[in-house]
Every structure is written in C-alpha cells, then in structure tokens.
N, C-alpha and C positions, 0 to 999 in steps of 0.2 A: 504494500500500500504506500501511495505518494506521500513525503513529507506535510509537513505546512512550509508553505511561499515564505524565503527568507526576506524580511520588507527592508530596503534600503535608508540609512537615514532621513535621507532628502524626501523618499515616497511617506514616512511617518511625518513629516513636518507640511507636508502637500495636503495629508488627511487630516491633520489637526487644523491648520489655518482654515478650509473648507468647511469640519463640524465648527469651527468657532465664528463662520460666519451666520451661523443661523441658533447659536448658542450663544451664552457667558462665560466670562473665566471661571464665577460659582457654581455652574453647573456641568462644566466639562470636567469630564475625568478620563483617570489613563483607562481604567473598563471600556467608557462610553468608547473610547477610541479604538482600542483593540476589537471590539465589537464589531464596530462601521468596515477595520481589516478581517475581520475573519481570523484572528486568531486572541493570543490569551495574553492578559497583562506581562508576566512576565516577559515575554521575548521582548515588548516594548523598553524593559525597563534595562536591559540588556543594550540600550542605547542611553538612553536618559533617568539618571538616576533618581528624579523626582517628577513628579508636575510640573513643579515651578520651573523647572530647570529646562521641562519639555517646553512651557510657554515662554522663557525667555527666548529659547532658538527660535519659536514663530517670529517672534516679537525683532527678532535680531534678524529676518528676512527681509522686513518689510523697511529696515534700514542700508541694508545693504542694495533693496534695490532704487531707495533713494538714491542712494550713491552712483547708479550704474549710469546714469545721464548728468551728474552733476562735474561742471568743472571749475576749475579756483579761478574767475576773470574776474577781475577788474581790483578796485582797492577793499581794503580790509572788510569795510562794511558792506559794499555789493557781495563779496563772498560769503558774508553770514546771515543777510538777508535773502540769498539765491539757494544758499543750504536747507532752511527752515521753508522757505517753498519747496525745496525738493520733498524735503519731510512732511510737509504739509499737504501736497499734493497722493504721495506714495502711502502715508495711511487715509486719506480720502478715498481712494481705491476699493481697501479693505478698512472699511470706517469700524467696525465692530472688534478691530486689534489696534484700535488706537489705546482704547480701556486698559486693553491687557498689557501694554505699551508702558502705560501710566501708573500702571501697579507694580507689576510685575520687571520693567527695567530691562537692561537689556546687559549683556556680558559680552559678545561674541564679536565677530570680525564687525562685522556693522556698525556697532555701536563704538568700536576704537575707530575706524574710521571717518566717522562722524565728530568723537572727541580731538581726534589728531587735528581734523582740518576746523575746527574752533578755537583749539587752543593756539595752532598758528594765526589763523587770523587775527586776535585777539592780541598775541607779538606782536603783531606787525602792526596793530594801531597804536602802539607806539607805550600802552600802557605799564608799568615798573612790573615785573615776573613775578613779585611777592601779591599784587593783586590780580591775576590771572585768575589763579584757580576759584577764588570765588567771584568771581564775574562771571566766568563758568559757569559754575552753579547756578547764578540766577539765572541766565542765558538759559539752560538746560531747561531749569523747571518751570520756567515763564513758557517756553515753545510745548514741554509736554503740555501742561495744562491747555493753552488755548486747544491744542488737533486734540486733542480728548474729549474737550467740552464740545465742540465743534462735531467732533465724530457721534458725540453722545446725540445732540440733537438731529441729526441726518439720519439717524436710524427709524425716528417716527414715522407712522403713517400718514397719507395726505390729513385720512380724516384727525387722528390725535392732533397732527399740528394745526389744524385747524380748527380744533377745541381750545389747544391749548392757546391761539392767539385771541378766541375770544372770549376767554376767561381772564386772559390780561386786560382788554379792552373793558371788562365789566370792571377788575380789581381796581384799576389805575385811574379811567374816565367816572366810577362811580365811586371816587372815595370821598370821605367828608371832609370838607376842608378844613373842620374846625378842629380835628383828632389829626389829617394828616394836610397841614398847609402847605407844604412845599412840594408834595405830590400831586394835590390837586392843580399848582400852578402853574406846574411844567406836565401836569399833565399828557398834553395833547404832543406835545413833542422828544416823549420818554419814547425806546421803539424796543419793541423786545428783542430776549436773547436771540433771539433765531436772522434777527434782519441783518444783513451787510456785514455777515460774520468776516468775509475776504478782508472789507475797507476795514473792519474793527483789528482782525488781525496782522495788517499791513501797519496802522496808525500808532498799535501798541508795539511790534517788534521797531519802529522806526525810533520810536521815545526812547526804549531802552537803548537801543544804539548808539543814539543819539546821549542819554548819559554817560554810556562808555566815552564817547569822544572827548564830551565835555571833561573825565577824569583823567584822560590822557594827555591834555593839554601842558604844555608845561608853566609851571608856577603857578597851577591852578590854585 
C-alpha cells in the first residue's frame, strides 16, 4: 500500500495562507490544516515546530513578496515611503494575513529584508546610529498597525459596511450636543474609519517621515 504524499514546505505554507484566507489566526490550527492535506499533524510539525512558528512563515511570505518588485530609488525617504506601499499593497492582496502579520510578527528572510532596507534608509537620512533603532521601531509599528486596521476593515461585506457607515451616520449626526459639543460641531465633517484609508495612510507615513527629517537635521 502507497505511502502518505511527503508535503513540501512551501506546499504547507500555500495550504495554510489559503485556509487563512477564509479563516482566523484563532481559529486555524495545525489539525484544521493537516486535514485540508490529507494527512496527520505530526508530519506537519516535522517542518514547523509550532503554530506560531507555522504562521510567522505565512506571514514572512507575504513580505518577501513585497520585496520581489521593490527597488531602493530615489533618496532616503522615497525608499521608505515606496517600501510601506510595497507592504501595503502585498498584504492588500491577502488582507486577512495582515492580522496575523500584526500578531504574530515575522522572523524569516522577508522580514530581514524588509528590516535591512529601513535600517539603511534610515542611515542614510543622515540620523546619529544611536537613534536608529528606535525610529525603527516606531516606523515598524506605525506601518503594521495602519495595513492591519486597513486589512481589518476590507474584509467586510458590502452589506456590514454599509451598516456599519450608517450606524456612524446615526452615532455622530444624532449626538446631543449638550453631553457631546464638539462632536456635534464637526459633526458633518468627521468621515469614518473606512473613507480615504490610501490618503489617511499616505498623510500619516509622510508626518512620521517627515519627523525623522526634522530629527536628522543638524543642530536640531
């Protein structure tokens, strides 16, 4: 009688991003996944010694293929504004491994990649090496959050979003003004989370940038 099918890494990381498109990180497991192959957890874990460890490699795919179209032009800041559209665009794709992205972190070639070409860019704005690495930081956790939040809301249905805009439209247009006056006054030109996400996320990574500069400066 035939073996079971030896699954290739790469074909285990192809089944998991797939079940997690129509799934949660909560709710995926190495079972559910072995399942979907036709064979038993263990041979999985014979590649990936945990969950976590299996979704950082999805996680660390969908940076890696940020990367495959990204090149380092122009000066410092066009390269780390053109990086986070790659990123931005590449979990757009797969919007439902942005979450798992934001949780779950990444370790793998991708995700050095990604750190190599920020931390050079970053040098080369001219900023002193002792405050790099946390420029870093906020740079890192400023871009997870937006394509997460962003990915979060794209997953809706026509219909839920369009519950949920006019449930804002009743919370925001019908508040009292006397309990919430400054809601009431801007009112009509408050726009929910869901509008102009691209312009919102273009206007905040340009601020931050735009403060790295300003720290770089010398004799700031």
């Amino acid at each position: 009688m035939a073996g079971r099918r030896r699954w290739t890494t790469e074909e285990i990381l192809d089944a998991a991003a797939e079940l997690l498109r129509t799934s949660d990180a909560d709710s995926f497991s190495v079972r559910k996944l072995a399942a979907t192959l036709g064979t038993d957890s263990s041979s999985l874990y014979r590649h990936f010694r945990s969950k976590t460890e299996l979704l950082r490699a999805v996680a660390d795919r969908i940076l890696l293929a940020a990367m495959e179209d990204y090149r380092p032009e122009g000066d410092w800041k066009q390269r780390l504004a053109s990086l986070a559209r790659h990123a931005r665009a590449a979990f757009g794709r797969q919007p439902q491994l942005a979450a798992v992205w934001g949780r779950y972190a990444s370790s793998g070639t991708g995700s050095r990649l990604v750190m190599e070409e920020v931390l050079q860019a970053l040098r080369a704005s001219g900023l002193p090496d002792e405050e790099i690495p946390a420029c870093y930081h906020r740079l890192a956790v400023l871009i997870a959050a937006l394509i997460s939040a962003e990915a979060g809301a794209s997953g809706a249905s026509p219909a839920e979003h369009e519950q949920g805009m006019e449930l804002f439209r009743v919370a925001v247009l019908g508040a009292d003004p006397e309990r919430f006056p400054a809601l009431a006054h801007f009112a009509r030109d408050v726009r929910p989370l869901g509008v102009d996400r691209e312009a919102a996320f273009e206007e905040i990574l340009a601020a931050q940038l735009a403060y790295v500069e300003a720290a770089a400066r010398p004799g700031r």
